[in-house]
N, C-alpha and C positions, 0 to 999 in steps of 0.2 A: 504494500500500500504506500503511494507518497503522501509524504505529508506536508502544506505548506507551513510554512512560519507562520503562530499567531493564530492557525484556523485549528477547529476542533474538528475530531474526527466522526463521519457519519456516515454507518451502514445503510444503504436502501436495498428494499426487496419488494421488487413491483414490477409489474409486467409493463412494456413499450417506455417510453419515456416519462418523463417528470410535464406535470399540469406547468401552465403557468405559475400558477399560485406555489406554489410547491418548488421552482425554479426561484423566483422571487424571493421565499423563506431563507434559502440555505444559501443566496448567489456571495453573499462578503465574511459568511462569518464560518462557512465549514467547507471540508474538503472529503467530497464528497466518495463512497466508492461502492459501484453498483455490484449485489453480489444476485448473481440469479439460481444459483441451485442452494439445496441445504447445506450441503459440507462446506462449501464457500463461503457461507455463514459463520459456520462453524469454527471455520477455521482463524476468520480475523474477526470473534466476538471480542475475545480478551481486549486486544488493541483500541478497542471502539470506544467513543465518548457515547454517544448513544445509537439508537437504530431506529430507523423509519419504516414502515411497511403500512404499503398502498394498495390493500388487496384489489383485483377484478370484482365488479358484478357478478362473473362465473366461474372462483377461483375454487378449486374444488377445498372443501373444509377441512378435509383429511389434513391436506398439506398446511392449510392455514392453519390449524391447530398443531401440528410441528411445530411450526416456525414460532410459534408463542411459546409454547412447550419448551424449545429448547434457548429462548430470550432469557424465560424463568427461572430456566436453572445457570445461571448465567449472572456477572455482576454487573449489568448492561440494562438501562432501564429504555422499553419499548416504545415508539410514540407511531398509531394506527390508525391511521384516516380511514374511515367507515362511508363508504358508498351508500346512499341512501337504500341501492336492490338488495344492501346486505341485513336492513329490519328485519328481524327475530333470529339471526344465523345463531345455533344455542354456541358453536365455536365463539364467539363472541361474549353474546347476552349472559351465560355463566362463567366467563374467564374471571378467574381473581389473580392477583401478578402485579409484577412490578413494570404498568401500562399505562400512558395519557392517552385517552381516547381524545376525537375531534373530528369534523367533519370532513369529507375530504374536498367541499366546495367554499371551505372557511376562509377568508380574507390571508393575507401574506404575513401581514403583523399579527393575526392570532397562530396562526400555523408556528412563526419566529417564536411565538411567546411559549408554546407546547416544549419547540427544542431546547430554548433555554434552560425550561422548569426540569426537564431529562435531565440535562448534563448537571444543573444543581446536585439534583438529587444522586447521583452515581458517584461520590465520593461517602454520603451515608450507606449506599448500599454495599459498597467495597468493603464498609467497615462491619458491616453486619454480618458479611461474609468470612470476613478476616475473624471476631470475634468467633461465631458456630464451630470455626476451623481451630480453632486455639481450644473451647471447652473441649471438642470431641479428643483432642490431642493430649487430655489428661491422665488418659490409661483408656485400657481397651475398655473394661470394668465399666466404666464410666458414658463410654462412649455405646458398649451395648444397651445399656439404662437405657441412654439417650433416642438408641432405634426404638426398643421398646415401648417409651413413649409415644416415638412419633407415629409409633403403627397402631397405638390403640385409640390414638385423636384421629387419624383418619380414621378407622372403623368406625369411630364416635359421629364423626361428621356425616361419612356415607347414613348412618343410621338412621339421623337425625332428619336427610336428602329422602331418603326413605320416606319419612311420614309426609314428605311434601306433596302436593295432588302431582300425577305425572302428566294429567292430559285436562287443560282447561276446557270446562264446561262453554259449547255454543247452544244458546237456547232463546228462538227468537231473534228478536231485533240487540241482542244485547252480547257484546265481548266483554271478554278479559285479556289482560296480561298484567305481569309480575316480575317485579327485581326481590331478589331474598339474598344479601350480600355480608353474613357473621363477619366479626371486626378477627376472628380469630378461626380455630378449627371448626368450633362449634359455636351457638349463638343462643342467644337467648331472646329470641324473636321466630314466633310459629304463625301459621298459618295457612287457609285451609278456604278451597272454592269446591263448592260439591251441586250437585243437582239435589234439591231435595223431592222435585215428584216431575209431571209434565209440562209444568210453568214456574214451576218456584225456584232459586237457586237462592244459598244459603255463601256469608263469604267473612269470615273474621279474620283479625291478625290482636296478635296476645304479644306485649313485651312484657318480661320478667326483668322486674329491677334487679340489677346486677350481670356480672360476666361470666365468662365459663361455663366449665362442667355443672356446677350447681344450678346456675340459670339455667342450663342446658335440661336438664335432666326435669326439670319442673316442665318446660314448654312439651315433653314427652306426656309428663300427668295432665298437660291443659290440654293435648289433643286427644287423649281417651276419654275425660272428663266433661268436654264440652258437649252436651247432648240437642242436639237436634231435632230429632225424633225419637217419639217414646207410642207404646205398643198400649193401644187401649181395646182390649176384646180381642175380637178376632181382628181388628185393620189396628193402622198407626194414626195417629198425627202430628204438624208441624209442630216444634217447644218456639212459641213469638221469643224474640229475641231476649226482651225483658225478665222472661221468666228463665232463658237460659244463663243469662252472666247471674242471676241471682243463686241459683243451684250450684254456678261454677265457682262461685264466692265462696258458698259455705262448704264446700265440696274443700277449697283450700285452707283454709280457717279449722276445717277437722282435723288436716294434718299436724296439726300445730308446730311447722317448719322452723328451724332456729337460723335459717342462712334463707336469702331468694324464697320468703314468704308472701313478697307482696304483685302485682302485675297489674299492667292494664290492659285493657281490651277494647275492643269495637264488633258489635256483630251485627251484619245486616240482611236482609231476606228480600230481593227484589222478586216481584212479580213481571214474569214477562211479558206477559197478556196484556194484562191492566195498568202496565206502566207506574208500578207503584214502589216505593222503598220501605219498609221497618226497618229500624235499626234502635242499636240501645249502645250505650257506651260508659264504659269505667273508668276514669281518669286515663284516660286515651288522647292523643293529639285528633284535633276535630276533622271529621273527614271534608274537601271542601268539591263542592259542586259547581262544575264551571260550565255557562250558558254557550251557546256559539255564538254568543254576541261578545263574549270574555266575560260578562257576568258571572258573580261569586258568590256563594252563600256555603257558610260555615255550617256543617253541622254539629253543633256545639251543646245539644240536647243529651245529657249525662249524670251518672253518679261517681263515687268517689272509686280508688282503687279497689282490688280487688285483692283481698286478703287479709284484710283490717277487722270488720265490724262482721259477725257471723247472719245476722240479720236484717242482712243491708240489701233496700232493693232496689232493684234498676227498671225504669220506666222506660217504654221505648217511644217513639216518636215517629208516625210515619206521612211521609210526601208523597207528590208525582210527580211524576218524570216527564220527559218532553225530550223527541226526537232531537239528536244533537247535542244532548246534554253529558257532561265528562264527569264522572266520580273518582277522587281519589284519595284513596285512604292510605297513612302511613305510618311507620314508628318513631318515636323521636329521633331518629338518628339521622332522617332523611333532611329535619329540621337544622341539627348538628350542623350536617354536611355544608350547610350553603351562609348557617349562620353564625358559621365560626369567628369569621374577624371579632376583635372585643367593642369595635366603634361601630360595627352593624346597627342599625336603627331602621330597619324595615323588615318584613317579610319575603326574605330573597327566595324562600322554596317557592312561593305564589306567583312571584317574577318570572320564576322558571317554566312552572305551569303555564304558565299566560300563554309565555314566548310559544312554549311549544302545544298550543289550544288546536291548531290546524294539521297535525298529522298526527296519524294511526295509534291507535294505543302501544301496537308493538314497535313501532317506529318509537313514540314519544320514550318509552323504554327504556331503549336501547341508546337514547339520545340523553336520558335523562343519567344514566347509567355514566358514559362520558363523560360529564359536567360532573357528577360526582367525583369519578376520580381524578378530576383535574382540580378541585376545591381539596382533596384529601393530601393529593400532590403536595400542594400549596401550603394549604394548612395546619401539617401532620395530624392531625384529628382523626378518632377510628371510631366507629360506633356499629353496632350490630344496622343494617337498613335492611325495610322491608317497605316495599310498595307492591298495592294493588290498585290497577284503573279498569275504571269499565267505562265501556263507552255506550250508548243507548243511539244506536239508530232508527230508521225508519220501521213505522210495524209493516209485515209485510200484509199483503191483501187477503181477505178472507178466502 
């Protein structure tokens, strides 16, 4: 690789040449070197200040997921222009890593601003690397623990991936989609979209105050514990919401926890038919309803935590909905994410919603998804996040 004086070094991996914008980014401050297969990659990561990769519309994901894959394991922090045809790629939408998302039709100065926040960052991650290599270098003893560890928090993780729904419910005029991004192996943030009959769908997300294992292991009792449907006679019926976080309440409160006793929640019941929402909520971040006109309404209709008072009830509160309208519910962490500077004075998650009011749920996602890890970048701030959107289109005709 040459290198000039004074420019920093930068891997691309992208098929045919560089966009304009993307020319523009890198033309005075790096030097640039196009690698087009993996091992090429491979072979000048070390070397690298940071790496760029500009997937295709039709890159096949196998590879695209390499090439992250082996970024990851690597002290080389990634920066990935997302092609708008690439909304919902799961290569993507579930990568966690050391990665600045961004669009790939973003301005020159934000694109410059992505590679700056890399090369920042890749002197703490050298050191992160350098440290892991030093404990593990304390004895073999030590170093086994340490696999052992690390393969029972994976297992923990997959587990926890486990209770997650695999396949989002379509019912009627009404989507979903989902970001669930633990600050660590495991999280203590659950949640759960399920059909509950031929029009109903049922949809909460539960934060456990606190981190870890212990959080972790509670959000397992709040997904067996939250009931839905209960069996009267020979049929079932739907539990309204109110009357579920109330049973889920004292359901926690029985255990009498000494560590991650307490959570919030949000659970809500759309009708897809009648266009209509119940929802109840437990010292929960409010879920906010956004018009297509950009109109907003809080839902801020609630009671307190859940895990405090054994006889505490939750009232629920139900609306309608209207073709066009965007729902989205999330944990505080997604609030964290955008509200981290200390001189913040506004509601920057709602700015972000706005911004992106006009594309797809799994597009807004997958975009919103970026913008997080670029505020995380920025602000070293970690927090469990979990979003759910729905979007409520047209009904369709009888």
């Amino acid at each position: 690789m040459s290198v000039v004086t004074g420019k920093r070094r930068l891997l691309w991996i992208g098929p045919g040449g560089m966009t304009p914008n993307v020319r523009s980014a890198v033309a005075d401050a790096w030097d640039v070197t196009a690698c087009p297969t993996l091992e090429a990659m491979a072979r000048r990561l070390d070397a690298a200040d940071a790496v760029l990769v500009t997937p295709s519309a039709n890159a096949d994901p196998r590879h695209l997921s390499a090439v992250l894959d082996r970024i990851d394991r690597s002290g080389v922090v990634g920066v990935v222009l997302l092609p708008p045809e690439r909304a919902g790629d799961p290569a993507l939408t579930r990568r966690r890593g050391q990665f600045i998302f961004a669009d790939a039709d973003a301005s020159a100065a934000e694109l410059a601003a992505r590679l700056d926040a890399a090369a920042a960052l890749q002197p703490a991650i050298h050191n992160l690397h350098a440290d892991v290599a030093a404990v593990r270098g304390f004895g073999s003893g030590v170093a086994h623990d340490l696999a052992e560890v690390d393969e029972e928090m994976r297992l923990a993780a997959r587990l926890q991936r486990d209770f997650l729904p695999k396949n989002l419910p379509h019912v009627g005029p009404v989507r979903f989609a989902t970001m669930f991004r633990p600050a660590s192996w495991v999280s203590g943030d659950i949640f759960d979209i399920s059909r509950l009959d031929e029009t109903r769908v049922g949809f909460y997300i539960a934060d456990v105050v606190g981190h870890g294992m212990p959080a972790a292991l509670l959000t397992m009792f709040i997904k067996k514990s939250l009931q839905t449907k209960r069996i009267v006679e020979h049929d079932y019926e739907i539990v309204p919401p109110g009357e579920a976080l109330s049973q889920l309440n004292a359901d926690i409160c029985e255990q009498h926890l000494t560590s991650c006793q307490f959570c919030t929640a949000v659970y809500g019941i759309v009708d897809t038919t009648a266009l209509t929402l119940r929802y109840a909520r437990g010292g929960h971040p409010a879920p906010i309803l956004l018009g297509p006109d950009g109109q907003v309404r809080r839902l801020d209709h609630g009671g307190s935590l859940l895990g405090i008072l054994p006889q505490e009830a939750y009232a629920a509160e139900q609306l309608a909905l209207r073709p066009g309208e965007r729902l989205v519910a999330f944990s505080d962490g997604a609030e964290d994410a955008f509200n981290s500077p200390p001189d913040s004075d506004g509601p920057a998650l709602l700015a972000e919603l706005q911004a992106l009011r006009h594309v797809g749920c799994e597009e807004m996602i997958l975009r919103l998804t970026a913008r997080i890890d670029e505020h995380r970048a920025v602000n070293g701030r970690d927090d469990d996040i979990t979003v759910i959107v729905m979007d409520v289109g047209d009904v369709p005709p009888a």
